[in-house]
N, C-alpha and C positions, 0 to 999 in steps of 0.2 A: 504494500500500500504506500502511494506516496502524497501524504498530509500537505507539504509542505503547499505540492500543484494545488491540489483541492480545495487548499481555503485562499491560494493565491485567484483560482478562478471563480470563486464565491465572490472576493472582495473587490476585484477586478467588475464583476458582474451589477453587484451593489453601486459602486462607482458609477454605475453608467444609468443606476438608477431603473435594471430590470429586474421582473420577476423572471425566474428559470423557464416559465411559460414563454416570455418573448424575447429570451435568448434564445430558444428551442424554434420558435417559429423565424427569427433571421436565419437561422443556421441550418431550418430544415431537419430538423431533429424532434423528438416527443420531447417533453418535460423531463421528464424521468429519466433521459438521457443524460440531462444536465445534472439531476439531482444526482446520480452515480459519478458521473466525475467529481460533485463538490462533499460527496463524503468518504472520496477514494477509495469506492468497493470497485471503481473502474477507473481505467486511463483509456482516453482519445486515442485514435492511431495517428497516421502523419498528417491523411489530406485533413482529420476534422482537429487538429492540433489547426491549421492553417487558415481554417473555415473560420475555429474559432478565434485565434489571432486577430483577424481581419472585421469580426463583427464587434470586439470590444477594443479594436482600433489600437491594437497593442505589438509588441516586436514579437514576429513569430520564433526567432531564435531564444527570446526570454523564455516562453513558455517550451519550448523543446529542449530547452539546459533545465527545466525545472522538473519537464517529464521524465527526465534521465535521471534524478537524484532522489536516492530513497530513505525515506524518514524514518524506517523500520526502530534504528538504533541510532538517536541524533547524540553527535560528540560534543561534550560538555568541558571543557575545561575550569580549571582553578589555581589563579596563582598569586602564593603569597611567600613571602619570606621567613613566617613564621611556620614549624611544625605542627606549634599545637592548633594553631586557628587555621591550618591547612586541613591538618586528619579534621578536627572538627566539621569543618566547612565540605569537605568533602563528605562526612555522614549526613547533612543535613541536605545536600542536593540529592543524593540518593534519595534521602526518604521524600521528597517531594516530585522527585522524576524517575520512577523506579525503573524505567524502560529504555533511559539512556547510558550511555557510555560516559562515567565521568572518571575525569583524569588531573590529578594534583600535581604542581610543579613548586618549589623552590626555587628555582632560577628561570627567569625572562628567556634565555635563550635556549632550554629545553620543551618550553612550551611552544618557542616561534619554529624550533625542526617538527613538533609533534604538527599545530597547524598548517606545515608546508603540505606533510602526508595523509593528514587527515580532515574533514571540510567540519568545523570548530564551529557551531551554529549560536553557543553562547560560552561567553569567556568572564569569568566573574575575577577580577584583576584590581586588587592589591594597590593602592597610590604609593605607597612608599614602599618600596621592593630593594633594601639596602642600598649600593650607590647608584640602582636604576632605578629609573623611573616608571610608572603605571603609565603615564600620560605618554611616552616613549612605545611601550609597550600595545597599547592600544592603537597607535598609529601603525604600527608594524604588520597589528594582527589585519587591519581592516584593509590594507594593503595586496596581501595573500589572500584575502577575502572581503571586499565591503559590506557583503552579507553577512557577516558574524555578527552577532548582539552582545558591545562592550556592557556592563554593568559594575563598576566600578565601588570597591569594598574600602572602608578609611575607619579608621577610630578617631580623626578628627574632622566633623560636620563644615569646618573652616575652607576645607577643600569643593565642597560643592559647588561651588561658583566656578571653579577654574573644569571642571570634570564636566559641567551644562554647555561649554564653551570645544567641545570635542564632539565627537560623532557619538558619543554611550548613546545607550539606551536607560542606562536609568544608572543610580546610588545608592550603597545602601552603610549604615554604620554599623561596624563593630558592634557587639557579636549579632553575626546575623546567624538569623533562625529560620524557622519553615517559614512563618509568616510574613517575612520580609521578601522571601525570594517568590511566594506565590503570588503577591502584591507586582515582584518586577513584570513574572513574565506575563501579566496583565498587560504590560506598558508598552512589549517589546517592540522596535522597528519592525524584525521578520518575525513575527509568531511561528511555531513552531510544534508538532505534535507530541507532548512531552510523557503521556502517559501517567501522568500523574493526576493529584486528585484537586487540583486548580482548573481542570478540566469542564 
């Protein structure tokens, strides 16, 4: 199943301000056609990837990199310079995304070879990372991928002004908890199918 298309062709469709009934009727399709690609029990083949491109007026290449990428197990990262709020913060994304891949780092540049090889759909990233920088690090990631959702973790609130001034998706203070991070992926730029019970 791939969530990622299916709510990108919901929101896409909402945008354009139709019901699935009169995307179906530009496209030459039942309703229920549509309704299957937007809760990802189905994927479009090429021509109606094209068809559909072309009636919500969008790049057909966007929607055929979205159809290829599968949300089965979206990759999670976490990176902080501390152990203990690292192992912490890592139980606490599991227990709110129990269907992803989450992966903790210590160092900035073991997270930036992990996001080369693997497509990082949310990165929860540390502002002061010893002599590097979060805000550093978050440019890096979005670089390898504009699509990753920074959310940027601080024990000092002081920083939020300079972190709204970046691409994140959102902030959260020390110590975060489930409630804070079910709150982000509320927020997120790329939503995402998380499995979890924010759902």
């Amino acid at each position: 199943m791939n969530f990622l298309f299916a709510e990108t062709v919901k929101k896409l469709r909402e945008g354009k301000g139709l019901s699935q009934k009169q995307l179906g009727q530009l496209m030459f399709v039942n309703h229920s056609t549509i309704a299957r690609w937007e809760n990802a029990s189905r994927l479009p083949d090429a021509a109606m990837i094209l068809r559909l491109a072309n009636s919500l007026g969008v790049d057909a290449n966007e929607l055929f990199q979205l159809a290829a990428q599968s949300e089965e197990s979206p990759n999670v990262i976490i990176v902080d310079d501390s152990k203990v709020i690292l192992n912490d913060g890592v139980a606490v994304l599991e227990e709110v995304m129990p269907d992803a891949t989450i992966m903790g780092f210590i160092w900035p540049l073991e997270a930036i070879e992990y996001a080369k090889t693997n497509r990082v759909v949310l990165a929860v990233v540390d502002i002061e990372l010893g002599t590097a920088s979060g805000f550093d690090l978050c440019k890096t990631l979005l670089e390898i991928n504009p699509r990753t959702n920074i959310v940027f973790l601080t024990a000092y609130a002081d920083y939020s002004l300079d972190a709204w001034k970046t691409e994140a998706s959102g902030f959260m203070l020390k110590p975060m908890t489930a409630e804070d991070v079910r709150e982000q992926l509320k927020k997120l730029r790329y939503p995402f199918q998380t499995g979890g019970v924010n759902e």
